[in-house]
Backbone as CSV, one residue per row, in Angstrom:
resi,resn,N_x,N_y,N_z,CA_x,CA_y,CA_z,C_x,C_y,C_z
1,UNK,-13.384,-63.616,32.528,-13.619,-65.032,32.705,-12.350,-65.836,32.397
2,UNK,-11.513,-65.766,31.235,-10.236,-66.060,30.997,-9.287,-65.971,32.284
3,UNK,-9.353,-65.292,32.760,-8.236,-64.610,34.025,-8.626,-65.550,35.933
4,UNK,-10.226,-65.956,35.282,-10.869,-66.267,36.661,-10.109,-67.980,36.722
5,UNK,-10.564,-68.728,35.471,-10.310,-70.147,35.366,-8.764,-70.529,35.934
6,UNK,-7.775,-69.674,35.729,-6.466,-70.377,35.352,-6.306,-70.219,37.234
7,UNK,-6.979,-69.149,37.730,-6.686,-68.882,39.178,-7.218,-69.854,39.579
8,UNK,-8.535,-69.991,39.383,-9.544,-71.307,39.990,-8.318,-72.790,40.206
9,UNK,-7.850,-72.961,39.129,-7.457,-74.301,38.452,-5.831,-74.026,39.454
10,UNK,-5.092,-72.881,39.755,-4.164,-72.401,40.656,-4.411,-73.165,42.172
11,UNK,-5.509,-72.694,42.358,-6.120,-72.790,43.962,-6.259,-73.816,44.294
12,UNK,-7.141,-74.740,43.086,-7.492,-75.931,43.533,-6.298,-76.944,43.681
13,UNK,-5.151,-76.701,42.472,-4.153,-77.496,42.602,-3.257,-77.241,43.761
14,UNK,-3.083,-76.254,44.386,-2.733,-75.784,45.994,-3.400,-76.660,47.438
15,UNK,-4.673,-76.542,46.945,-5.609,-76.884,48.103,-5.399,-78.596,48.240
16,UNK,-5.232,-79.162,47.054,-5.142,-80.977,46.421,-3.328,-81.387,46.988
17,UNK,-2.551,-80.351,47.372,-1.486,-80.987,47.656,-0.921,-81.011,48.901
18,UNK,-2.116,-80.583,49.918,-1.157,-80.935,51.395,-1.693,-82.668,51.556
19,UNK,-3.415,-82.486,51.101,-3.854,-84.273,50.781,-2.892,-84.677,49.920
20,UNK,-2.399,-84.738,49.055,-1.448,-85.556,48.528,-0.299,-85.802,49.497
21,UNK,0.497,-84.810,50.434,1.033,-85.094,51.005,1.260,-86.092,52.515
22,UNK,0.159,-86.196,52.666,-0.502,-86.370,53.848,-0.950,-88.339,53.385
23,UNK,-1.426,-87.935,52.645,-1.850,-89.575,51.356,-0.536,-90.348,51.411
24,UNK,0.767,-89.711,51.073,2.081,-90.297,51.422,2.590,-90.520,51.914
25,UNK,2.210,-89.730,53.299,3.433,-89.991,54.592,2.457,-91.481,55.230
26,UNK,1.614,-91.416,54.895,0.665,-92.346,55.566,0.919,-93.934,54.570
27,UNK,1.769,-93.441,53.597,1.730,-95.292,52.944,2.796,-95.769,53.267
28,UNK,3.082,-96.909,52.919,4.211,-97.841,52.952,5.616,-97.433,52.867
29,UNK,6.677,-97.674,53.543,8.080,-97.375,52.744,8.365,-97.897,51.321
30,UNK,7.697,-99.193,51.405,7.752,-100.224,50.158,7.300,-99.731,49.143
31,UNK,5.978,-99.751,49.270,5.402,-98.474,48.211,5.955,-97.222,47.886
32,UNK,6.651,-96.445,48.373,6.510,-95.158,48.510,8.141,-95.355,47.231
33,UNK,9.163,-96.479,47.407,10.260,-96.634,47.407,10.050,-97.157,45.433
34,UNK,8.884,-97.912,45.659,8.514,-98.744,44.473,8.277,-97.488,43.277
35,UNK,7.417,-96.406,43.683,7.231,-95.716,42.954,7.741,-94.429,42.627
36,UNK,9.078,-94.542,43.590,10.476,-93.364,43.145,11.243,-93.820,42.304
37,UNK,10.938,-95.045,41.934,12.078,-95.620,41.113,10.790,-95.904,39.455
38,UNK,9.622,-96.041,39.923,9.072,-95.969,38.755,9.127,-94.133,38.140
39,UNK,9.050,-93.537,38.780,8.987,-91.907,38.278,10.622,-92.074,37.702
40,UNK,11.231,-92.448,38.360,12.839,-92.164,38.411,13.454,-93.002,36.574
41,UNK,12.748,-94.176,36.677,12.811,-94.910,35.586,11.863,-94.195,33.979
42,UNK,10.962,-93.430,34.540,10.896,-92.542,33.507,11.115,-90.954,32.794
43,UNK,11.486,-90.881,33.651,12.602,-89.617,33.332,14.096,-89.680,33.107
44,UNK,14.373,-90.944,33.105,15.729,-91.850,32.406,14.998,-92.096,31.141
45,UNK,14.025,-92.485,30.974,13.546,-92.542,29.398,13.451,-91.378,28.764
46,UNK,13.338,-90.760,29.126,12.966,-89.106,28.603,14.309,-88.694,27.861
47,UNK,15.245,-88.693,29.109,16.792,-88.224,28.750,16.894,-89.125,27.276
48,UNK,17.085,-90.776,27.924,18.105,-91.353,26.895,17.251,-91.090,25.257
49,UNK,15.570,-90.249,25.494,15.389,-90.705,23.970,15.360,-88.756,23.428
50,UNK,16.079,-88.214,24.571,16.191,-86.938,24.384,14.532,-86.086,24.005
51,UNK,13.396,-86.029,24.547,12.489,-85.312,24.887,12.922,-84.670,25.310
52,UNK,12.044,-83.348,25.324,11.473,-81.855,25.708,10.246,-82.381,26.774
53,UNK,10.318,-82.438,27.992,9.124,-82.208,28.418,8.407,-80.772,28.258
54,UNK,6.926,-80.902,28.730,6.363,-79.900,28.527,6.909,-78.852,29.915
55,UNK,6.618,-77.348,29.076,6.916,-75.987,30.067,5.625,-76.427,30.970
56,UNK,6.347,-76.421,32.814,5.878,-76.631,33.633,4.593,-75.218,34.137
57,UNK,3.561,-75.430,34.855,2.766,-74.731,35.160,3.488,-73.660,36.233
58,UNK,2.467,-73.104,36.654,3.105,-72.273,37.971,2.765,-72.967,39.391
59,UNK,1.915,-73.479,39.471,1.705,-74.604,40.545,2.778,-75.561,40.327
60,UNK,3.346,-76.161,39.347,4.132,-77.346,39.691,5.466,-76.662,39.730
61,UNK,5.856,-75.394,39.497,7.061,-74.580,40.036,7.181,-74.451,41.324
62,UNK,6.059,-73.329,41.855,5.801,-73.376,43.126,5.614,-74.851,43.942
63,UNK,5.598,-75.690,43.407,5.341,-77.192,44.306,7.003,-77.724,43.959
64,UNK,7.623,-77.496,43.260,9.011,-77.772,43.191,9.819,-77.053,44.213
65,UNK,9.274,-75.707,44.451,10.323,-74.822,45.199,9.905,-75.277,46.456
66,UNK,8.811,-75.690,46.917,8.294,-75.975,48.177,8.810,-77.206,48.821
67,UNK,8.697,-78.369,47.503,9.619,-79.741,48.285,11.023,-79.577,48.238
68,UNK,11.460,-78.682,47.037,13.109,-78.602,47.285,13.578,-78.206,48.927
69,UNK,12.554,-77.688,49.483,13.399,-77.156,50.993,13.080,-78.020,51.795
70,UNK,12.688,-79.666,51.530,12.856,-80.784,52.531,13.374,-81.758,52.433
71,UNK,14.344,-82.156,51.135,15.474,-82.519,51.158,16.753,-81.993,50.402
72,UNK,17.883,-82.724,49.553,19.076,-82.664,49.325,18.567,-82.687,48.086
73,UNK,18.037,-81.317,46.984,17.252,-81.726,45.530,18.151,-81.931,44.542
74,UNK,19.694,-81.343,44.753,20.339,-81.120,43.259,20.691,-82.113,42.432
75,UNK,20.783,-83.376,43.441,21.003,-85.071,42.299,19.513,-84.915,41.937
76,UNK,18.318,-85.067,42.687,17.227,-85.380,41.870,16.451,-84.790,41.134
77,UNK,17.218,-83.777,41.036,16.520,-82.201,39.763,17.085,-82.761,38.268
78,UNK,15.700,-83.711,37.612,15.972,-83.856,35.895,15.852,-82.827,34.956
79,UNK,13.881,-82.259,35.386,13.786,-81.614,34.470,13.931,-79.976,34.165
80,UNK,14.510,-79.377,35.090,15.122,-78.589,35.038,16.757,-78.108,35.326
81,UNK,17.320,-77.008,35.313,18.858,-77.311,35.720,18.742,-76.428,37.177
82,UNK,19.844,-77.039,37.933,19.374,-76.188,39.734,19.470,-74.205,39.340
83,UNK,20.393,-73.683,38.380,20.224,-72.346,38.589,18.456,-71.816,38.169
84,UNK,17.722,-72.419,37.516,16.208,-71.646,37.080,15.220,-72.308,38.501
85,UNK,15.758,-73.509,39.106,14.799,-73.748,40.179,15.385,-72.589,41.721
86,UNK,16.165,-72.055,41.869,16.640,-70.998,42.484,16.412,-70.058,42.069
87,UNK,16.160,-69.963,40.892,15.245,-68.522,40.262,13.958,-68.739,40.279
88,UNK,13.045,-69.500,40.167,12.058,-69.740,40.149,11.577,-69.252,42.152
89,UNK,12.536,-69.641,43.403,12.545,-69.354,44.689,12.700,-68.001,44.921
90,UNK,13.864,-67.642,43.835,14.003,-65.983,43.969,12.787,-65.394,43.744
91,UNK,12.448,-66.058,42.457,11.217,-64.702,41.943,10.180,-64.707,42.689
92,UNK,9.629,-65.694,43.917,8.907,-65.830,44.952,8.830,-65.460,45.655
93,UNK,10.260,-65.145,46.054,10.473,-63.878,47.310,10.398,-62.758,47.016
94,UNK,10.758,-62.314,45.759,10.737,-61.067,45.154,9.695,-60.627,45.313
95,UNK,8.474,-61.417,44.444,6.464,-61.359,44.698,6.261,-61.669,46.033
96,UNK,6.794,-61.770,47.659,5.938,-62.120,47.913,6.372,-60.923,49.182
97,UNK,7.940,-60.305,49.240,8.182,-58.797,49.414,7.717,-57.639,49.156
98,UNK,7.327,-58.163,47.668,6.592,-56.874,46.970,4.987,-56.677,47.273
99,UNK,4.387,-57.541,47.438,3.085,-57.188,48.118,3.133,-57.079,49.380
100,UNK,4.388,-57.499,50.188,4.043,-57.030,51.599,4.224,-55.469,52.046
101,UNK,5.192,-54.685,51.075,5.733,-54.029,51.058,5.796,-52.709,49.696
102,UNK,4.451,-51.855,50.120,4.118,-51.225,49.591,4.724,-49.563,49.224
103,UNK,4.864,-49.181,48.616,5.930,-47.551,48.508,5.012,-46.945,49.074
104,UNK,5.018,-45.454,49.788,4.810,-44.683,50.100,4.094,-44.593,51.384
105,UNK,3.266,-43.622,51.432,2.545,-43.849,52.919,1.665,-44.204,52.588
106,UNK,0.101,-44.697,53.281,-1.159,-45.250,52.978,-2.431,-44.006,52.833
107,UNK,-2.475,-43.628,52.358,-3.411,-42.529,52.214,-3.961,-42.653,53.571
108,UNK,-4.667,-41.309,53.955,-5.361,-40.752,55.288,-7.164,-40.809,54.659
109,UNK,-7.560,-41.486,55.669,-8.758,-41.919,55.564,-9.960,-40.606,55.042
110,UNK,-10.798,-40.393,54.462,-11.306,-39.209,53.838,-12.006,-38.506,54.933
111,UNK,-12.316,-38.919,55.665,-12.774,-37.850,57.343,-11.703,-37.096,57.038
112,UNK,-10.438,-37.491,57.742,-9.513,-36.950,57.521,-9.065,-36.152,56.444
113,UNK,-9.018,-36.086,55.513,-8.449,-35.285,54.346,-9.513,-34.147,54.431
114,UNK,-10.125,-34.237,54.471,-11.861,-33.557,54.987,-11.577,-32.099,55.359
115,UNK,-11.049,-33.058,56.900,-10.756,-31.808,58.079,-9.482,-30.995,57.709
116,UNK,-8.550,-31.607,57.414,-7.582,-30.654,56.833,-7.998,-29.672,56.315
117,UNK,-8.267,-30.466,55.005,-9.084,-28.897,54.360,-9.507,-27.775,54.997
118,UNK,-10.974,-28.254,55.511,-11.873,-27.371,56.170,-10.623,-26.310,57.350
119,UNK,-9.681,-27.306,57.878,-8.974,-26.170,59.032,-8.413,-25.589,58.058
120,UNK,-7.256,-25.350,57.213,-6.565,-24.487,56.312,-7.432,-23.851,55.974
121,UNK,-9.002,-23.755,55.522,-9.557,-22.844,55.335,-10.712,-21.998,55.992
122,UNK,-10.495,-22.547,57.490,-11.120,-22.120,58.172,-10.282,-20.634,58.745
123,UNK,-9.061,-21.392,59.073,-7.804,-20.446,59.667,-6.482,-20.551,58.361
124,UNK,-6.926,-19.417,58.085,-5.706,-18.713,56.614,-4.495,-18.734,57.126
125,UNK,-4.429,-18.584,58.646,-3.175,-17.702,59.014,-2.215,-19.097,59.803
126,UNK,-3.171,-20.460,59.333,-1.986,-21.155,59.887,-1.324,-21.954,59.052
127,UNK,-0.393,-22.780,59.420,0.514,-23.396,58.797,0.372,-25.035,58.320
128,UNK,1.099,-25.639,57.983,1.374,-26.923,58.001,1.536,-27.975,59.348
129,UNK,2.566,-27.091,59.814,2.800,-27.589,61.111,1.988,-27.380,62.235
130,UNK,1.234,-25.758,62.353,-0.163,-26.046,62.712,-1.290,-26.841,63.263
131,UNK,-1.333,-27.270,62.169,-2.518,-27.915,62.145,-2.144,-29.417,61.836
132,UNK,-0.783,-30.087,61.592,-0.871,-31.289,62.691,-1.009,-31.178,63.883
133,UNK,-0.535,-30.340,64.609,-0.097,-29.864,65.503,-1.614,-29.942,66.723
134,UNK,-2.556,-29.140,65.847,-3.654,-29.183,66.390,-4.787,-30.363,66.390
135,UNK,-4.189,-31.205,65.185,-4.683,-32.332,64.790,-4.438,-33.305,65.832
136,UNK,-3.457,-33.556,66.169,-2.821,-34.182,67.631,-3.237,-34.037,68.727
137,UNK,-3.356,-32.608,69.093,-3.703,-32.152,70.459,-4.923,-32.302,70.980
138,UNK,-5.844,-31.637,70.082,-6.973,-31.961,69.845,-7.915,-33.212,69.607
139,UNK,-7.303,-33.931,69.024,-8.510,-35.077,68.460,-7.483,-36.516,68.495
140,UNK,-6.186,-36.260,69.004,-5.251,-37.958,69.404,-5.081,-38.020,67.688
141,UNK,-4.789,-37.178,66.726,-4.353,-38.064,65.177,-3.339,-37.590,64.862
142,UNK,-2.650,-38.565,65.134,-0.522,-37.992,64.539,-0.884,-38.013,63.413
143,UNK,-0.802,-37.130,62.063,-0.156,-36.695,61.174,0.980,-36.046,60.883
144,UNK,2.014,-35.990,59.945,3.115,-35.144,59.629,3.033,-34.119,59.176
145,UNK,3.330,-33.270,59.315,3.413,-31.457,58.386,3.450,-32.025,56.939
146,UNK,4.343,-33.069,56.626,4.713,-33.469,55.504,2.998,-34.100,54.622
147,UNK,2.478,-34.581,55.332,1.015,-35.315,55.093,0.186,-34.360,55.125
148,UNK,0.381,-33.312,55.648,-0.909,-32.281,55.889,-0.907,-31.426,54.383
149,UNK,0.481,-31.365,54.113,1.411,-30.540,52.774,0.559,-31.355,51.636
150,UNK,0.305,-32.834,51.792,-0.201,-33.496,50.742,-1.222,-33.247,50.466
151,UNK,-2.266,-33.011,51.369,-3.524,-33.044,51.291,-4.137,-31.313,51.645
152,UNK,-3.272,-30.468,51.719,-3.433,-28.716,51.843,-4.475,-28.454,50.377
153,UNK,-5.264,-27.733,50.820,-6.044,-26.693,49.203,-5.330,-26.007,48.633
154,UNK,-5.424,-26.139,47.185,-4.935,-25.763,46.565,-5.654,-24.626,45.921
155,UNK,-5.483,-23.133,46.173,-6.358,-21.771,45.876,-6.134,-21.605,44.197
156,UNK,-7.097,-21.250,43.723,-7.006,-20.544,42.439,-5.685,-19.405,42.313
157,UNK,-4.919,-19.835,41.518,-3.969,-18.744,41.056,-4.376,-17.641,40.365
158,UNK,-4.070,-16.318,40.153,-3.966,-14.774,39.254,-2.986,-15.432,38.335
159,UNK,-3.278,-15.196,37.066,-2.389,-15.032,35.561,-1.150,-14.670,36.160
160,UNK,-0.710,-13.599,36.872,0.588,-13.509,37.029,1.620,-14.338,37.680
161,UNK,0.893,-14.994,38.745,1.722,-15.573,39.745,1.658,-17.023,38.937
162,UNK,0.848,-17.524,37.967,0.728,-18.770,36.758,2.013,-18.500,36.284
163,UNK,2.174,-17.631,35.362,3.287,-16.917,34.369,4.875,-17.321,35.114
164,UNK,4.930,-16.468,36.691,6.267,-17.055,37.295,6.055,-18.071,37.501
165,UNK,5.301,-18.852,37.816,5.676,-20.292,38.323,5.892,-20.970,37.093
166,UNK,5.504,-20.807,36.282,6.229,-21.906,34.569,7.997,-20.883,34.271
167,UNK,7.615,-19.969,34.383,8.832,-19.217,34.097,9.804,-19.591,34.558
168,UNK,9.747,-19.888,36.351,10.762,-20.422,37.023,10.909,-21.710,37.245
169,UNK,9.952,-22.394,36.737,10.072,-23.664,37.116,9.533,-24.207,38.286
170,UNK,9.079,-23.173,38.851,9.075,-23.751,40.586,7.061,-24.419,40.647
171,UNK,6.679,-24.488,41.646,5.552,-25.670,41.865,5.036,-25.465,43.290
172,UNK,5.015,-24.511,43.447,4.373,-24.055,44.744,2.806,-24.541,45.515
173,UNK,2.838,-24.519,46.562,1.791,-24.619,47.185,1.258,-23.744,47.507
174,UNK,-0.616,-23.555,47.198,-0.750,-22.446,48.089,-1.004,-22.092,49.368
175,UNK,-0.983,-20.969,49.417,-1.130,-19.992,51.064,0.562,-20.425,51.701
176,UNK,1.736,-20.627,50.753,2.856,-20.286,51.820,3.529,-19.090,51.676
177,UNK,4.098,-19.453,52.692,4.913,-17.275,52.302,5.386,-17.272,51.467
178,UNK,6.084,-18.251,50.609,6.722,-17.800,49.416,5.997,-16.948,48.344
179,UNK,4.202,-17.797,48.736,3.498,-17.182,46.952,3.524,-15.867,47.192
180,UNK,3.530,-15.237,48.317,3.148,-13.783,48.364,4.124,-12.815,48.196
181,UNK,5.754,-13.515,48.265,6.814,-12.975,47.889,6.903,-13.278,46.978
182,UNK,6.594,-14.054,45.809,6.224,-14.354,44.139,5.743,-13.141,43.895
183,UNK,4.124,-12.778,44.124,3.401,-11.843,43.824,3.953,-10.323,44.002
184,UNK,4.962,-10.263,44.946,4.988,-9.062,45.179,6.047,-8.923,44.396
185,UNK,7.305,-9.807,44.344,8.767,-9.369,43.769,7.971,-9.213,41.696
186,UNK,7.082,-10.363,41.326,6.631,-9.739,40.466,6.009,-8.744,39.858
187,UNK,5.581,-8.002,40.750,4.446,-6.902,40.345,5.819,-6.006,41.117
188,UNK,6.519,-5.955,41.396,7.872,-4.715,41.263,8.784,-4.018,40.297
């Protein structure tokens, strides 16, 4: 509930400022002129009696970075200095890259992961490449050997072939040719 309000109170102050904007372009020059110089006249009070205004919200950051890109802001930037309102733009792009732009691939839908399976263990004797291969031909679904590798069964290991794989370090998958040249060069 803590986490829900501050978003609520986010949204709404988002949703309240294209009407505010819209409220302005629609008044007077006179007006509009009257009350840049009243804002303007109190943030000259602020300075000369040396206040701290209060740490700004994240809505009135984000509403700073938004009007800074429709005019000339760096004379009329008081209460902050221009390098944190360019950081404040950076860190926007940063968040707003980073959710577009997710690492890795998107997981394969669970039908899919399904059938993999079931083919690797339907047919022992095929491969990775395989059975994209057949995955494609068959049913129109590009997968990669590399994706099929992700989602392959993984067989119960024998104590011995456990033993080399910590021994050597290595991390094998099963059913490739290597495990069976594991098994055999060990038991030699």
């Amino acid at each position: 509930m803590q986490c829900v309000r501050p978003l609520l109170e986010t949204v709404l102050a988002m949703l309240c400022l294209p009407a505010q904007f819209l409220w302005t372009a629609l008044r007077s020059r006179t007006s509009l002129i009257a009350e840049n110089l009243f804002l303007r006249k109190q943030l000259v009070f602020y300075q000369e009696h040396k206040m701290k205004p209060r740490p700004l919200t994240d809505v009135a950051r984000l509403t700073l970075v938004l009007w800074s890109r429709l005019f000339d802001w760096r004379n009329a930037l008081v209460v902050v200095k221009p390098d944190t309102l360019i950081g404040w733009h950076r860190k926007g792009f940063t968040l707003f890259w980073r959710g577009k732009s997710r690492p890795g691939r998107p997981p394969l839908k669970r039908e899919i992961r399904e059938l993999i399976v079931r083919m690797a263990r339907e047919n022992p004797t095929w491969g990775q490449m395989r059975v994209a291969a057949e995955l494609y031909l068959k049913l129109g679904i590009l997968v990669s050997p590399r994706t099929v590798r992700k989602y392959w069964p993984r067989e119960e290991m024998t104590g011995t072939e456990e033993e080399l794989l910590r021994s050597t370090g290595r991390h094998l998958c099963a059913n490739t040719p290597m495990r069976s040249w594991l098994a055999i060069s060990w038991s030699q």
